[in-house]
N, C-alpha and C positions, 0 to 999 in steps of 0.2 A: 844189729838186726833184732829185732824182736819174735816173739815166739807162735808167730800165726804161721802155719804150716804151709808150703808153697803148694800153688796148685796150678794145674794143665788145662788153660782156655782153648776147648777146639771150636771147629764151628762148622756146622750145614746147613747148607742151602745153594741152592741153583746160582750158577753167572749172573753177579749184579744183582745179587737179591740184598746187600748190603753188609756182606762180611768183614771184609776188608774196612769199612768205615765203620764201623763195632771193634773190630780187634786194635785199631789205632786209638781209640776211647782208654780203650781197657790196659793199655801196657804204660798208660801216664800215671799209674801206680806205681812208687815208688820198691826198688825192688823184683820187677816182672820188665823182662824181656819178650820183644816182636819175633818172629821169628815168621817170613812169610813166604811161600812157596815162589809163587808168581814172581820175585827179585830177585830168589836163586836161582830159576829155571833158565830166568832170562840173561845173567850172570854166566852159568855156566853153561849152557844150552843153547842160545838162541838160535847157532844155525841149524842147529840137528832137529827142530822141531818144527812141521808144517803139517802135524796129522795130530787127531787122536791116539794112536798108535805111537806115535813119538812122543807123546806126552806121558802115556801112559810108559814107556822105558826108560825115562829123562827121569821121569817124577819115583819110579822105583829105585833107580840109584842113587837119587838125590836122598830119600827114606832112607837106604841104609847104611851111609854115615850122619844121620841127620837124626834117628833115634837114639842112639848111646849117646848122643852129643846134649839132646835133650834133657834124657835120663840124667846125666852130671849136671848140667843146670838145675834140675828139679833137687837133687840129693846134694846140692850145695844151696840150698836153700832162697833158689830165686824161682819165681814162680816164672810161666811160661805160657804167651799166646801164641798158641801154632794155626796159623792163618795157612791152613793144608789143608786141602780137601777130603773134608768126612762126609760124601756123599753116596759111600756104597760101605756094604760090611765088609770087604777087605780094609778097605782107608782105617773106618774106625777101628777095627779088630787090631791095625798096626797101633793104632795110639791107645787102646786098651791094655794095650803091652806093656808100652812107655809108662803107665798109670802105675800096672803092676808091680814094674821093674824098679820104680823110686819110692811107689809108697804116697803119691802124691795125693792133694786132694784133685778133682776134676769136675770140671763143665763142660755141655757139651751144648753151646747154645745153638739151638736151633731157627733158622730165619727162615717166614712164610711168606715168601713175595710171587703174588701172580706171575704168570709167566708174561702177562703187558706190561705190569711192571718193571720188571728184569730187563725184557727188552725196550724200553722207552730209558730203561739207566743205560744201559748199553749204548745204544746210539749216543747216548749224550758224552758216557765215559770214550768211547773212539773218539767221537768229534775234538774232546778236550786233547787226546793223545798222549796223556799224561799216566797210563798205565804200560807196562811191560808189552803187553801183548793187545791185538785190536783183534777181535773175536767178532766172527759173520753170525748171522744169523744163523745160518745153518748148522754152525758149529755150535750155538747155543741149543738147538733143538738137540743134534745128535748129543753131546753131552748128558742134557735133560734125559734124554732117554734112559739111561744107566743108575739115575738118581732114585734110591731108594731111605726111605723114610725112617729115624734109628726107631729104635722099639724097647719100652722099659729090660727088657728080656737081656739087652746087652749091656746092662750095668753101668749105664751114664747116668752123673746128677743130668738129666735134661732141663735146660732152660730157654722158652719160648721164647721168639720174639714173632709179633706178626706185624703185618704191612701196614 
């Protein structure tokens, strides 16, 4: 292993604004593990979730064994893309932690896809079926709603991507 310091790829942006196919780019560096929400959830979860509300209590216990698990990946010097949603300041505040806690370096790339966008992938991504979960529309709206935008203030390297 050579001496480039590991670092914690996270990522935001709305349902289908292109996360997941950036974070599968990004872990074909040699060294740097996938690590993605939406395969655990569905792994350990799938029947327990039919709401918002069950995502959000699914997706909390899945974070906490899933940070210190992190953390030792990081501090054993494998870098780390967590395909988790950083789409509010709790999410990120929890992986600011994980940053804290190893010392790592961090990205927090940011994805700007219209919300036509998002949902014209959408439809295409259910069509194909080939994702965890098939998500309505209306569940991409009420989502979107909760989605706030990070801000230099919370000490991510930010790195753009727009549509």
């Amino acid at each position: 292993m050579d001496n480039i310091s590991p670092t914690l790829h996270v990522l935001c942006g709305k349902i289908a604004a292109g996360k997941s196919t950036f974070a599968a780019k990004l872990c074909r560096v040699n060294g740097t593990v996938l690590l993605a929400e939406d395969d655990w959830l569905s792994a350990l979860f799938s029947g327990e979730m039919s709401s918002p509300s069950d995502y959000v209590r699914c997706s909390s216990k899945l974070r906490r064994i899933m940070g210190p698990h992190v953390v030792s990946l990081l501090n054993g010097g494998v870098s780390v893309v967590l395909d988790f949603a950083a789409n509010t300041l709790e999410q990120r505040a929890w992986m600011r932690a994980i940053i804290e806690a190893s010392g790592a370096l961090d990205q927090l790339h940011v994805f700007n896809a219209s919300d036509e966008l998002c949902l014209a992938r959408l439809r295409e991504r259910n069509a194909r079926g080939d994702h965890p979960f098939t998500v309505t529309e209306e569940q991409f709206l009420r989502f979107s709603e909760h989605f706030v935008a990070p801000s230099l203030d919370e000490g991510f390297n930010i790195v753009m991507h727009d549509e």
